[in-house]
C-alpha positions as a LaTeX table, in Angstrom:
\begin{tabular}{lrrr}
\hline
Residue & $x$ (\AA) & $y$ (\AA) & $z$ (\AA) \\
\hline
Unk1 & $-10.40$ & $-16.45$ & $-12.00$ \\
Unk2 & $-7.48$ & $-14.25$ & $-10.34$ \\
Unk3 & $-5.46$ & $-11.64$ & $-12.00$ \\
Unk4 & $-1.78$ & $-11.69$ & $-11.48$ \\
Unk5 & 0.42 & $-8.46$ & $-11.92$ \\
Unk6 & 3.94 & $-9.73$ & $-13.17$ \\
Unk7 & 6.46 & $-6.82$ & $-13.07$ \\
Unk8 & 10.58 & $-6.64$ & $-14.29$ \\
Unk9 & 11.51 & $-3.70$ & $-13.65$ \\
Unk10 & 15.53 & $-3.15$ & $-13.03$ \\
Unk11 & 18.70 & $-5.42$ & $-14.60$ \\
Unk12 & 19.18 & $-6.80$ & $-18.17$ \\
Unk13 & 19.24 & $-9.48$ & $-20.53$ \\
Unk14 & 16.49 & $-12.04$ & $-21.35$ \\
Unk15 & 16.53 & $-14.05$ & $-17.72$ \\
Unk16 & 13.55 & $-12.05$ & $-16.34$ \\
Unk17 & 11.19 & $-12.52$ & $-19.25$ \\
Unk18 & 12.11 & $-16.97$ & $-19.49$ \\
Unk19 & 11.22 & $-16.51$ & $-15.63$ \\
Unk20 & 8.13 & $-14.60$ & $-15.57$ \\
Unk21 & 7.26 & $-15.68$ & $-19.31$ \\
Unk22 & 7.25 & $-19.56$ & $-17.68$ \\
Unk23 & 5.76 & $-18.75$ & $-14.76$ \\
Unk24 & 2.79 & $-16.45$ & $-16.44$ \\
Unk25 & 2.03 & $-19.33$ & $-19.14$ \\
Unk26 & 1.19 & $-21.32$ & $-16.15$ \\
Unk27 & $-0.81$ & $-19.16$ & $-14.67$ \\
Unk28 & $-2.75$ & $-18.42$ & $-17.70$ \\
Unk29 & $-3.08$ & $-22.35$ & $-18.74$ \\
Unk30 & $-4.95$ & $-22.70$ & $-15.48$ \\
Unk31 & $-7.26$ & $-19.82$ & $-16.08$ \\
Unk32 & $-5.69$ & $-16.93$ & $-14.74$ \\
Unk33 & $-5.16$ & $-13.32$ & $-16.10$ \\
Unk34 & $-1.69$ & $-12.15$ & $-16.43$ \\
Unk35 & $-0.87$ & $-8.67$ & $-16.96$ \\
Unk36 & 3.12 & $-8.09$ & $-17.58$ \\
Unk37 & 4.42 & $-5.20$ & $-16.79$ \\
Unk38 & 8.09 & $-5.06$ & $-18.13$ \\
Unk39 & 11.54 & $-2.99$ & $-18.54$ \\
Unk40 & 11.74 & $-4.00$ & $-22.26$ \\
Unk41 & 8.65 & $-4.77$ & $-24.36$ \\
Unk42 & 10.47 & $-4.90$ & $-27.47$ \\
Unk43 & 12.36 & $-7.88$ & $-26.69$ \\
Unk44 & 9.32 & $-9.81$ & $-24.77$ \\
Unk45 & 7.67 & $-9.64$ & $-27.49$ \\
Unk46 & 10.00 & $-11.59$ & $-29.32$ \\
Unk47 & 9.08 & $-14.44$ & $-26.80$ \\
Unk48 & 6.24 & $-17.16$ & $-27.38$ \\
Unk49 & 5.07 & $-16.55$ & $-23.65$ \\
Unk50 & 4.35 & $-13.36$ & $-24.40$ \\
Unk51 & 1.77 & $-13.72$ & $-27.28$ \\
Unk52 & $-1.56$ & $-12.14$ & $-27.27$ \\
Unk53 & $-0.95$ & $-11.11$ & $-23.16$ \\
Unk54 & $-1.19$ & $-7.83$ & $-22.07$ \\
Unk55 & 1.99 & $-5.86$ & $-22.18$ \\
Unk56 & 2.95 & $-2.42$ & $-20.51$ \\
Unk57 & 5.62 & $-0.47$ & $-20.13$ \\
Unk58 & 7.43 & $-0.55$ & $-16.73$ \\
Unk59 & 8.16 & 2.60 & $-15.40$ \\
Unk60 & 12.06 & 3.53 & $-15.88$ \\
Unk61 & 14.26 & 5.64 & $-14.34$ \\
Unk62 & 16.40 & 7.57 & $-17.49$ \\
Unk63 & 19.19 & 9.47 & $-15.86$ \\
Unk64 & 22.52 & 8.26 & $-16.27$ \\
Unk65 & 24.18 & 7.88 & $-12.48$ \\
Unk66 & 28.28 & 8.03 & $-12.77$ \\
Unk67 & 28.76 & 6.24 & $-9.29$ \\
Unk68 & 31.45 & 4.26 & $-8.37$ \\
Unk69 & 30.81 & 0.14 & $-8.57$ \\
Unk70 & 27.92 & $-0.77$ & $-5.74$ \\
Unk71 & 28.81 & $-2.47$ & $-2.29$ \\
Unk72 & 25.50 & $-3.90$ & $-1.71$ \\
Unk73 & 21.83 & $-3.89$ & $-3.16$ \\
Unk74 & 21.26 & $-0.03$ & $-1.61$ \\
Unk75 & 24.01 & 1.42 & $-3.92$ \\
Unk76 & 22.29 & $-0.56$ & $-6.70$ \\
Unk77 & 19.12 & 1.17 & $-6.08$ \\
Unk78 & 20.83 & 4.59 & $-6.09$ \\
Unk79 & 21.33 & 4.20 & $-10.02$ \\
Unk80 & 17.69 & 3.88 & $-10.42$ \\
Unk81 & 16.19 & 6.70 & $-8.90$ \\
Unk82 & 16.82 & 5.93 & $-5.05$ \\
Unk83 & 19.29 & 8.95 & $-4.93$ \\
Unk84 & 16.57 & 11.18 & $-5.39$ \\
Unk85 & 14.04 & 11.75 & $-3.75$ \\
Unk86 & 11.43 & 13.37 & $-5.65$ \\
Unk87 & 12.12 & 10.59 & $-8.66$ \\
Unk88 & 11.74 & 7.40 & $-6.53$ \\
Unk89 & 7.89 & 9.59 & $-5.20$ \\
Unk90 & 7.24 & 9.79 & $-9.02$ \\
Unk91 & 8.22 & 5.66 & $-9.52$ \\
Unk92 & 6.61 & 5.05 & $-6.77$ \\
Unk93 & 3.27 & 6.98 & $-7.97$ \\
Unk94 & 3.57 & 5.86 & $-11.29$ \\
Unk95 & 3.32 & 1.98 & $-10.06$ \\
Unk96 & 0.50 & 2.53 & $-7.83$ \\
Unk97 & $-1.27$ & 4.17 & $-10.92$ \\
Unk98 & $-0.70$ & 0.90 & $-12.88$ \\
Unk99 & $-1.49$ & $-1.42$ & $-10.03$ \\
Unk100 & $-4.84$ & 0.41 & $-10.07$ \\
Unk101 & $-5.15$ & 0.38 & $-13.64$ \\
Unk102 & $-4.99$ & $-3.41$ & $-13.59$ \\
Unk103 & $-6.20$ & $-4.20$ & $-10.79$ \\
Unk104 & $-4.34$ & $-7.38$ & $-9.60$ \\
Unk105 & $-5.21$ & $-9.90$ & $-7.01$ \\
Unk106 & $-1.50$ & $-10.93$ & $-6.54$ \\
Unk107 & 1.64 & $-9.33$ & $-7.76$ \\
Unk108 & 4.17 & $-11.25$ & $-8.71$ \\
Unk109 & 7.87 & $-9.18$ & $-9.26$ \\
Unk110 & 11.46 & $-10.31$ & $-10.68$ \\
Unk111 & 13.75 & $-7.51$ & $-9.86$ \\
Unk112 & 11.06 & $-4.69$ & $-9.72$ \\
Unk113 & 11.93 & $-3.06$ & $-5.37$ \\
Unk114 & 9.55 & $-0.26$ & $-6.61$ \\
Unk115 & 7.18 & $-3.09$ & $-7.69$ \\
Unk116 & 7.20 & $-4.52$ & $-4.30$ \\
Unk117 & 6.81 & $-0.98$ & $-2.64$ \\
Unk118 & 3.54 & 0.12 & $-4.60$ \\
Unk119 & 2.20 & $-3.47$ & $-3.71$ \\
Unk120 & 2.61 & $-2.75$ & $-0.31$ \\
Unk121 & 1.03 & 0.81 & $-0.31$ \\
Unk122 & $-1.88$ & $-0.62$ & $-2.19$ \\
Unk123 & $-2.30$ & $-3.25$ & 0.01 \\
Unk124 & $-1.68$ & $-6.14$ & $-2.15$ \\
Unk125 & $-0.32$ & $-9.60$ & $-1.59$ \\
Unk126 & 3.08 & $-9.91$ & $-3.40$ \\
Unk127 & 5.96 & $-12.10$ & $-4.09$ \\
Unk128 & 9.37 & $-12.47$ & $-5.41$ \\
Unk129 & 10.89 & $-14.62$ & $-8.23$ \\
Unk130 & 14.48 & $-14.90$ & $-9.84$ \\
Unk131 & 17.94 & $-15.44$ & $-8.96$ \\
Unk132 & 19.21 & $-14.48$ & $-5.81$ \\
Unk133 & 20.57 & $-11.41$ & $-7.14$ \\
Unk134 & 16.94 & $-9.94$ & $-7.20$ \\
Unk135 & 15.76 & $-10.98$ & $-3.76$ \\
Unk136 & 18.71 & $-10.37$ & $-1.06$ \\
Unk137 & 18.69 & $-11.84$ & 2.32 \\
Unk138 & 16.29 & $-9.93$ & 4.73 \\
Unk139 & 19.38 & $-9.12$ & 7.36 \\
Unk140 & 20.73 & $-5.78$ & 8.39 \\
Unk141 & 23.30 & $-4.53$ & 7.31 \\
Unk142 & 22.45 & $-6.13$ & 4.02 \\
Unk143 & 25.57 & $-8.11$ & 2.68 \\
Unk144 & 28.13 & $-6.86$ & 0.70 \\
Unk145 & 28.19 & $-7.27$ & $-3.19$ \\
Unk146 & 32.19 & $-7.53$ & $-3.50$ \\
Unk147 & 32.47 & $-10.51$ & $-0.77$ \\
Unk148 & 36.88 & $-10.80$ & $-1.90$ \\
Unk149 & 37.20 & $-7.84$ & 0.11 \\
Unk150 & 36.44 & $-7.26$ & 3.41 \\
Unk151 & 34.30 & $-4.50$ & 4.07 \\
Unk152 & 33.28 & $-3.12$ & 7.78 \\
Unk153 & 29.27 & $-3.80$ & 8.63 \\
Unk154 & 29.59 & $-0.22$ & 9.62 \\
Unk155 & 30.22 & 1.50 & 5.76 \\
Unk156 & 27.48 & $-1.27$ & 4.55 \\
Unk157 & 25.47 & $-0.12$ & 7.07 \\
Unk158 & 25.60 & 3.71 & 6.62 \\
Unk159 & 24.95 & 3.05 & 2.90 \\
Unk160 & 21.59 & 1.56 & 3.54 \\
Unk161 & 20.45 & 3.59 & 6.25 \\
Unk162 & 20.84 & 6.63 & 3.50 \\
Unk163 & 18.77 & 5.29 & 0.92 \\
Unk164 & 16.47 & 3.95 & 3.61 \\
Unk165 & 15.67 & 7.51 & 4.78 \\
Unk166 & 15.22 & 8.61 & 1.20 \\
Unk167 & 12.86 & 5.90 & 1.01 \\
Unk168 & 11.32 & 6.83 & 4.04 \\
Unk169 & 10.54 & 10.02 & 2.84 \\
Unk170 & 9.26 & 8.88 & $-0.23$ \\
Unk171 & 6.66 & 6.70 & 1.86 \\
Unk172 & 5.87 & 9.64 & 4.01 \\
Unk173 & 5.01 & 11.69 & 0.57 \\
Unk174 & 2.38 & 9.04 & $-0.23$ \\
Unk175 & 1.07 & 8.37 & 2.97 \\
Unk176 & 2.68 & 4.90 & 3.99 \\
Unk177 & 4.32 & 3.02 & 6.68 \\
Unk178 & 7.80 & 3.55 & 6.91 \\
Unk179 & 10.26 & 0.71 & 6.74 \\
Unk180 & 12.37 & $-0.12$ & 9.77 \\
Unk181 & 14.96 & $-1.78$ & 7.18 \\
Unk182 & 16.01 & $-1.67$ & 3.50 \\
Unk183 & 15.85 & $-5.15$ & 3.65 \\
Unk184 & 11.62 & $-4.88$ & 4.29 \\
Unk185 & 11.26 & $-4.18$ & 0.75 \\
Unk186 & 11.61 & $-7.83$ & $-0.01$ \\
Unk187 & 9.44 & $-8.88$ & 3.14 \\
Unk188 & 6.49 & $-10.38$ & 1.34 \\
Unk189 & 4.41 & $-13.16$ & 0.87 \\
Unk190 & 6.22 & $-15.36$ & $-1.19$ \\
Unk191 & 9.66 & $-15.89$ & $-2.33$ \\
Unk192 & 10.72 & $-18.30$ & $-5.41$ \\
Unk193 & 14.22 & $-18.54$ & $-6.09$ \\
Unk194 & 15.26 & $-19.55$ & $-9.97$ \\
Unk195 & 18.22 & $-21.06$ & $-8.88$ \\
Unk196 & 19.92 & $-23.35$ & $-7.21$ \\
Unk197 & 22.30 & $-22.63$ & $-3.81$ \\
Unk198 & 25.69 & $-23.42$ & $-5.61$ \\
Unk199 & 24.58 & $-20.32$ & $-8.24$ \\
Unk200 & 22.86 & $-18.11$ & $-5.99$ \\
Unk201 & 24.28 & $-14.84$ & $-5.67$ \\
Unk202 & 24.50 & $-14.84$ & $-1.91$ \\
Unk203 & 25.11 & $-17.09$ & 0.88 \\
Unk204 & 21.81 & $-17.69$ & 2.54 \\
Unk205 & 20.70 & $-20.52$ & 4.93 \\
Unk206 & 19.43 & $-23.49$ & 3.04 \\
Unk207 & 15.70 & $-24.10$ & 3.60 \\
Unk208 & 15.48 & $-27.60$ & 4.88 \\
Unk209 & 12.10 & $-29.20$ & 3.85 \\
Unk210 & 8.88 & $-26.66$ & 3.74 \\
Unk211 & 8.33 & $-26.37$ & 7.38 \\
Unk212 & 11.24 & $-24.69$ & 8.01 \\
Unk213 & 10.95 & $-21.91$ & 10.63 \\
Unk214 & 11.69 & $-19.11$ & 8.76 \\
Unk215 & 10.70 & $-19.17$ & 5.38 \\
Unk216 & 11.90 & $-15.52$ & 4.41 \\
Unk217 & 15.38 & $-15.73$ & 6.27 \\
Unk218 & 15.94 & $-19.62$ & 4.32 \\
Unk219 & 13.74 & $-19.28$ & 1.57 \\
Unk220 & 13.09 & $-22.47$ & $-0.62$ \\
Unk221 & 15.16 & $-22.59$ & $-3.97$ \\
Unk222 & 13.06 & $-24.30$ & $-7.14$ \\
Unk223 & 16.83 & $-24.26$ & $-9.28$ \\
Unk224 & 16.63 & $-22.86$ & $-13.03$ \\
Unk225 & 13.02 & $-23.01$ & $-14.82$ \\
Unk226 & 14.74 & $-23.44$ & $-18.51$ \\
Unk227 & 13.87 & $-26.79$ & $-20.25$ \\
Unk228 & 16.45 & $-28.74$ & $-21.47$ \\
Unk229 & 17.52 & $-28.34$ & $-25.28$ \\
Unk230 & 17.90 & $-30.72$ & $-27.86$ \\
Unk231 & 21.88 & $-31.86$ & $-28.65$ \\
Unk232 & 23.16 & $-30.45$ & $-31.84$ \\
Unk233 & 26.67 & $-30.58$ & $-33.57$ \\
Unk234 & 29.28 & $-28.07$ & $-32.30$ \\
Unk235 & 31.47 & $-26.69$ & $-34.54$ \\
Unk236 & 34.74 & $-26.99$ & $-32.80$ \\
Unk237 & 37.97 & $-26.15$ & $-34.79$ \\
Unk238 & 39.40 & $-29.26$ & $-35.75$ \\
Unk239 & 43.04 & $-28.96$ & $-34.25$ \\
Unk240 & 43.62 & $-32.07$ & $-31.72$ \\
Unk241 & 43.72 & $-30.97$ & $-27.73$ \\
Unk242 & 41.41 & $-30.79$ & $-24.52$ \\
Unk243 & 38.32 & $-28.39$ & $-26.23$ \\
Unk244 & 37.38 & $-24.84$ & $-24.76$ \\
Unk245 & 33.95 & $-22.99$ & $-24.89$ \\
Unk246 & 34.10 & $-19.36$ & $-24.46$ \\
Unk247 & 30.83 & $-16.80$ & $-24.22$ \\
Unk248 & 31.83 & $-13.83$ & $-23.90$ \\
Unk249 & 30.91 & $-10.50$ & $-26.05$ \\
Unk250 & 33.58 & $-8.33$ & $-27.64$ \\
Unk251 & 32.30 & $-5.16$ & $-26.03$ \\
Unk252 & 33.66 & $-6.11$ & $-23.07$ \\
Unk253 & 36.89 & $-4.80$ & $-22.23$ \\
Unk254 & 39.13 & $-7.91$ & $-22.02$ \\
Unk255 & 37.63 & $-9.83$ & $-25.10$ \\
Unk256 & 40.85 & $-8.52$ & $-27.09$ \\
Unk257 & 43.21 & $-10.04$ & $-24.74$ \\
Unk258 & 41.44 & $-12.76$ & $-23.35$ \\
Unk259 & 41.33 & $-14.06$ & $-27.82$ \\
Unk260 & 45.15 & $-13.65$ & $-28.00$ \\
Unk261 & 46.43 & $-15.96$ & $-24.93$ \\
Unk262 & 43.47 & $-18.37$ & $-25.54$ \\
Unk263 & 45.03 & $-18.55$ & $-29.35$ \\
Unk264 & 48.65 & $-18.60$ & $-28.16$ \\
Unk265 & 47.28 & $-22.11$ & $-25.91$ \\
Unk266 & 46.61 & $-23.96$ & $-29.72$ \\
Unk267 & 43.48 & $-25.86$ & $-28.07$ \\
Unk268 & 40.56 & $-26.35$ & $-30.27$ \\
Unk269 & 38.50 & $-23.06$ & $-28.85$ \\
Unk270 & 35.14 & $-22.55$ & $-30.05$ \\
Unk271 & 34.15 & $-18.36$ & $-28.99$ \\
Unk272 & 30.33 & $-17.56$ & $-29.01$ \\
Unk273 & 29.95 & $-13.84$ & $-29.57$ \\
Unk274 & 26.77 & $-12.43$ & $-30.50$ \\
Unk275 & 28.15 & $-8.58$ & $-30.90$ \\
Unk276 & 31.12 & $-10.13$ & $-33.07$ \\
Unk277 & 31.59 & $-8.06$ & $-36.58$ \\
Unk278 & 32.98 & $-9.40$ & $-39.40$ \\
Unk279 & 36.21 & $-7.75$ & $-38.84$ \\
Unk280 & 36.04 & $-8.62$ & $-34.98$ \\
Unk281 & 36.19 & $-12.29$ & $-36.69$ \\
Unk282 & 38.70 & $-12.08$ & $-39.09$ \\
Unk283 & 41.18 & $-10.09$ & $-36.65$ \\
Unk284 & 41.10 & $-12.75$ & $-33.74$ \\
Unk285 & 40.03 & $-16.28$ & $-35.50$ \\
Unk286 & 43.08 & $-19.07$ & $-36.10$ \\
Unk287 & 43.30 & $-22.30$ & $-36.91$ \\
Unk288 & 42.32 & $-23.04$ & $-32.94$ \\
Unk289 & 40.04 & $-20.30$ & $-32.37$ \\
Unk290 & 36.79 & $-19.87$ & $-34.06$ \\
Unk291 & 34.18 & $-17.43$ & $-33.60$ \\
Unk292 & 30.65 & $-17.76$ & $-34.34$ \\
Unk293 & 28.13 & $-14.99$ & $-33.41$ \\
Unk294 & 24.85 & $-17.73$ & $-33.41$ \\
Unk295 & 23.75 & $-19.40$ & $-30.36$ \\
Unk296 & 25.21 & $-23.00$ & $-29.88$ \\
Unk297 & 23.34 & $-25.73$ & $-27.82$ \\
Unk298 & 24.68 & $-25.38$ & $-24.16$ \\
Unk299 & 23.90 & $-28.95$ & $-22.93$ \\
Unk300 & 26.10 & $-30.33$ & $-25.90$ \\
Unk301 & 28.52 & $-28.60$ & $-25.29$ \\
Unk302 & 28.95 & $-28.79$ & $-21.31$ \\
Unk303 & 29.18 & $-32.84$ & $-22.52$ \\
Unk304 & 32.07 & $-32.03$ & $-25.04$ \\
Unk305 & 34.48 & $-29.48$ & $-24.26$ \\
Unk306 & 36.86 & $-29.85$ & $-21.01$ \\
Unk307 & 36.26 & $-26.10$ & $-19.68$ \\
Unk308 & 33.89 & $-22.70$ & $-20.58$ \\
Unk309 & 35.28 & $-19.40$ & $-19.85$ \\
Unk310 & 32.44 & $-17.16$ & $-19.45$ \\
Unk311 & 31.34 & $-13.96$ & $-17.72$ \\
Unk312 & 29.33 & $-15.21$ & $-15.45$ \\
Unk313 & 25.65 & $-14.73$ & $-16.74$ \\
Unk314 & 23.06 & $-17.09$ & $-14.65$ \\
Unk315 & 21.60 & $-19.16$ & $-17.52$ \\
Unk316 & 24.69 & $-19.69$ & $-19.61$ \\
Unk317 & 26.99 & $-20.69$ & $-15.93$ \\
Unk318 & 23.89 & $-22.58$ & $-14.34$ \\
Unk319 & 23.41 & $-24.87$ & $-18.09$ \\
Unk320 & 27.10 & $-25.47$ & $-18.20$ \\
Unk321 & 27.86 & $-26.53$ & $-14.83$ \\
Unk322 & 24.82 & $-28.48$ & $-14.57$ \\
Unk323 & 26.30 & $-30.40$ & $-17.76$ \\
Unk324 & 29.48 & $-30.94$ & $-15.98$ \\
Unk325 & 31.92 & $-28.64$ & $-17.39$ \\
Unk326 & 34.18 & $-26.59$ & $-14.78$ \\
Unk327 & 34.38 & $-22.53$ & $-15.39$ \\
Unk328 & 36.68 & $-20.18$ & $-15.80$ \\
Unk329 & 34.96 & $-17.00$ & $-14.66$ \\
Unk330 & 35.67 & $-13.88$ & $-16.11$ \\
Unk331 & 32.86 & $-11.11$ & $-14.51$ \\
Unk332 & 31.92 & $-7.35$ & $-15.93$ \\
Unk333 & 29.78 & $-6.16$ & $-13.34$ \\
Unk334 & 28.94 & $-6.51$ & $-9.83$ \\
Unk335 & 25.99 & $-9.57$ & $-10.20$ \\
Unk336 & 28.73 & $-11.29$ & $-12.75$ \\
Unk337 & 31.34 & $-11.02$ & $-9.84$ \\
Unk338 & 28.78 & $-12.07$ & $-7.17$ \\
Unk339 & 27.66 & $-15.38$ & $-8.94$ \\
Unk340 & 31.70 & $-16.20$ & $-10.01$ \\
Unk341 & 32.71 & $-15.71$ & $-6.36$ \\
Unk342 & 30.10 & $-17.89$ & $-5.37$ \\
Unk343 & 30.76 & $-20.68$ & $-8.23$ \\
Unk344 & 34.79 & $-20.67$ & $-7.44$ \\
Unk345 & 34.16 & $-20.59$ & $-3.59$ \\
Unk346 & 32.24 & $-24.18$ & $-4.28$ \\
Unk347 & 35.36 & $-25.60$ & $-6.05$ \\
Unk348 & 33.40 & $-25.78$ & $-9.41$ \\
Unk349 & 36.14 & $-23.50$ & $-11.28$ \\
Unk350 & 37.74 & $-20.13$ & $-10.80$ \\
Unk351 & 37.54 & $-16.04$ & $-10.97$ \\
Unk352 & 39.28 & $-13.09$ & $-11.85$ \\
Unk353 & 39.66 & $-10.58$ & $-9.38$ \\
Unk354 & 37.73 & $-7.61$ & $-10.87$ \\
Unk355 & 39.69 & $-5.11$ & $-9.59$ \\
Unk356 & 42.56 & $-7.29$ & $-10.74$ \\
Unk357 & 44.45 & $-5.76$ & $-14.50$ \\
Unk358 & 46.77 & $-7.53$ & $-16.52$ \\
Unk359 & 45.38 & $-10.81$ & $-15.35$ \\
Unk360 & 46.81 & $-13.80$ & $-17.23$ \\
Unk361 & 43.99 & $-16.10$ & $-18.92$ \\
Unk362 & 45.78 & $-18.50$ & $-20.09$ \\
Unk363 & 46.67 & $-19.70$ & $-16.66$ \\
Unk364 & 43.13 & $-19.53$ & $-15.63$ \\
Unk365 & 42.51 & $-22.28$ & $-18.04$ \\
Unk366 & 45.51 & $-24.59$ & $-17.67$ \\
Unk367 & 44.68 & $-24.37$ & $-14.18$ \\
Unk368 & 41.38 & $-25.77$ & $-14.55$ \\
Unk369 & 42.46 & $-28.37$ & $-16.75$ \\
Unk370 & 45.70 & $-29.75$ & $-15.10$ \\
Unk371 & 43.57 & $-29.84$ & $-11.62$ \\
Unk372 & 40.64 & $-32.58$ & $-12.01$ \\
Unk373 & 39.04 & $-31.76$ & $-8.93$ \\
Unk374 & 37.46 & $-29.24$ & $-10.80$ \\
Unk375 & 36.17 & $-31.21$ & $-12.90$ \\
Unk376 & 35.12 & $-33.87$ & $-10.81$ \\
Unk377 & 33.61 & $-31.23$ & $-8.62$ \\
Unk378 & 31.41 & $-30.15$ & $-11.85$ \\
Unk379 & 30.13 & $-33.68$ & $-12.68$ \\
Unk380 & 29.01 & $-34.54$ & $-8.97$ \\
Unk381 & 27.00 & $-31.19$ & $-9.62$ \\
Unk382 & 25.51 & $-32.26$ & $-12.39$ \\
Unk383 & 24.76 & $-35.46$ & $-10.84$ \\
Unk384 & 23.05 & $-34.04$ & $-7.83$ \\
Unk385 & 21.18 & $-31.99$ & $-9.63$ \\
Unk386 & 20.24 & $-34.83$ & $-12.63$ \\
Unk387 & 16.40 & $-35.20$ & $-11.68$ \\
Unk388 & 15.32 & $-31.75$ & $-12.23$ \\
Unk389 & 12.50 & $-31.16$ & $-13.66$ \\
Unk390 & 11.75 & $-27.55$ & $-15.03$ \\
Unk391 & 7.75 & $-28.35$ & $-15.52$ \\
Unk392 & 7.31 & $-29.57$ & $-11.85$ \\
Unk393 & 8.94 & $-26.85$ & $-10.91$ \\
Unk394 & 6.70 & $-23.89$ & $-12.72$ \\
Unk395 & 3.98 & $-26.10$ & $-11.07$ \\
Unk396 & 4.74 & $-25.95$ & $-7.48$ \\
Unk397 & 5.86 & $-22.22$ & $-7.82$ \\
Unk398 & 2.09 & $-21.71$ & $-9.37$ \\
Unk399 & 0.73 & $-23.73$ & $-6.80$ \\
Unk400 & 2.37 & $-21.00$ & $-4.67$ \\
Unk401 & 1.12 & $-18.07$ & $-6.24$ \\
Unk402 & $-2.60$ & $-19.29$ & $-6.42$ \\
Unk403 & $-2.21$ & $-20.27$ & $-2.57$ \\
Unk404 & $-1.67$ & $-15.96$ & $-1.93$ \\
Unk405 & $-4.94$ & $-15.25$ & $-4.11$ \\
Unk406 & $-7.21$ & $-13.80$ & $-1.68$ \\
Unk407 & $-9.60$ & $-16.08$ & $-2.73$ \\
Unk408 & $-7.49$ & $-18.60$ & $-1.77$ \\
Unk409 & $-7.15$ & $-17.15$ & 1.71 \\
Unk410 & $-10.19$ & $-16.84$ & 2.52 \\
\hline
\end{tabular}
């Protein structure tokens, strides 16, 4: 059989390894080798999918970059080595050497640009998976990343023709094509969006049906791969009142102010936060507002509380709205903000500005819960979206992959 080369190589958190960890599973139950090649081996190999598969160590850019917040995906790449160009010649070397070390017959990337760059220098067929975050829209100038505020085509524009020409030069050192676009980076063989177009990062034509013309500028969305979770009991303080879910972490910096107004409401308000001391707990817990630092079942909850107030990670929003709960978006960073634009903008809760200080939370809620449309917008969401099926879904994006094997093609 084939060997597939499955790379994560930018971004955090654990969405990247339940993609590729899904995906790779498949592949391997149907005879295929899977190489990963990952940002953080430590914490894949806390994961099932990862057992007794090969694991190496993605190649990582380790300088910190104090830039200003990103306007679209080139800024992004200027944190990881873009901004230089004798680092992004060294990434770029150092994934060609593993890509020849393995060997793959397909490679198969979830936030990994350099990834997709060696593939195409080697020669290789290659595709994309994740959220939209990780595979823009192939346009130019490539969209902004802060779509509240209006910024001219022209400064996107000027932004990715400079790390384009770094890039360029880059390509030149080993001997490659250059790229008439940033947005080439992402122009491969495949493309398998995790999501679905309510929680994708960007607006992007909707593909309609597989034959559509243009399968890279309205690529096909395969919505989230997670299977569903068994219901569990919720520990919600028992103070009478509509119920509110909050995940948010207190690192970030409006968890201290965000505890006291949701308090001063008196609703039963259950806070998951994972980074929560002791004393965090004790400071900011009432009679209404209980913190708890282990995981809670997302499904039961979306089915008993009246609103979540969250950041605005893709699993946690995606498994809440798809249980019918509206949101109350609260982002940290730029994909946060992205994905809450996106989720208020279809009517299915609302934002804070980023930029935005001394923002009143407790509004945000009531709002939510004196307006039912949100609500109502969140359950015919949920509804829409009832028949998915996670397992069909690995399945037709594996049918995918084995149709770019070259044995496939031939």
């Amino acid at each position: 059989m084939s060997r597939v080369f499955c790379a994560w190589e930018l971004g955090g958190g654990t969405g990247h390894l339940h993609f590729l960890g899904a995906i790779g599973q498949a592949l391997r139950a149907r005879g295929h080798d899977i190489t990963y090649v990952l940002k953080d081996l430590v914490t894949a190999s806390r994961f099932s999918a990862f057992s007794d598969a090969q694991l190496l160590q993605a190649p990582l850019y380790n300088r910190v970059s104090h830039l200003p917040p990103a306007i679209n995906y080139a800024e992004t790449l200027n944190r990881v080595g873009y901004l230089d160009v004798d680092a992004l010649t060294t990434l770029i070397g150092a994934w060609r050497e593993l890509l020849r070390l393995v060997g793959p017959d397909l490679v198969l990337a979830d936030h990994s640009p350099t990834a997709l760059i060696a593939a195409r220098l080697e020669n290789l067929p290659a595709a994309t998976v994740g959220s939209g975050f990780s595979s823009p829209p192939r346009v130019s100038p490539m969209p902004g990343m802060q779509p509240w505020r209006d910024i001219p085509a022209d400064v996107l524009l000027k932004s990715e023709d400079a790390v384009l020409g770094r890039l360029n030069q880059a390509l030149d050192r080993h001997g490659g094509a250059r790229l008439q676009g940033l947005s080439d980076i992402f122009d491969q063989d495949g493309t398998f969006l995790c999501v679905l177009p309510e929680f994708d990062h960007y607006d992007r034509p909707v593909r309609e049906g597989p034959a559509a013309p243009d399968a890279r500028a309205a690529p096909e969305y395969f919505g989230p791969l997670d299977l569903p979770s068994d219901g569990g009991e919720i520990p919600w303080p028992s103070v009478a009142g509509d119920r509110v879910f909050v995940y948010y972490r207190t690192s970030y910096p409006h968890f201290g102010s965000l505890m006291g107004q949701l308090a001063a409401l008196g609703l039963p308000t259950l806070v998951v936060a994972d980074d929560a001391s002791p004393a965090a707990i004790a400071r900011f817990s009432t009679d209404s507002l209980h913190i708890v630092t282990g995981q809670v079942d997302l499904d039961a909850v979306a089915r008993t509380c009246r609103v979540a107030v969250v950041a605005g990670g893709l699993g946690g929003t995606t498994r809440l709205a798809l249980g019918g709960c509206p949101l109350v978006m609260l982002p940290v960073v730029v994909e946060q903000s992205q994905l809450a634009y996106r989720v208020a903008r279809a009517g299915l809760g609302v934002m804070m500005i980023p930029e935005k200080e001394n923002n009143d939370f407790g509004a945000l809620v009531r709002r939510v819960l004196e307006r039912p449309e949100f609500a109502e917008r969140a359950r015919a969401v949920a509804q829409r979206y009832s028949g998915l099926d996670p397992a069909r879904q690995i399945s037709a994006i594996v049918d995918r992959c084995e149709s770019l094997l070259p044995s496939q093609k031939s």
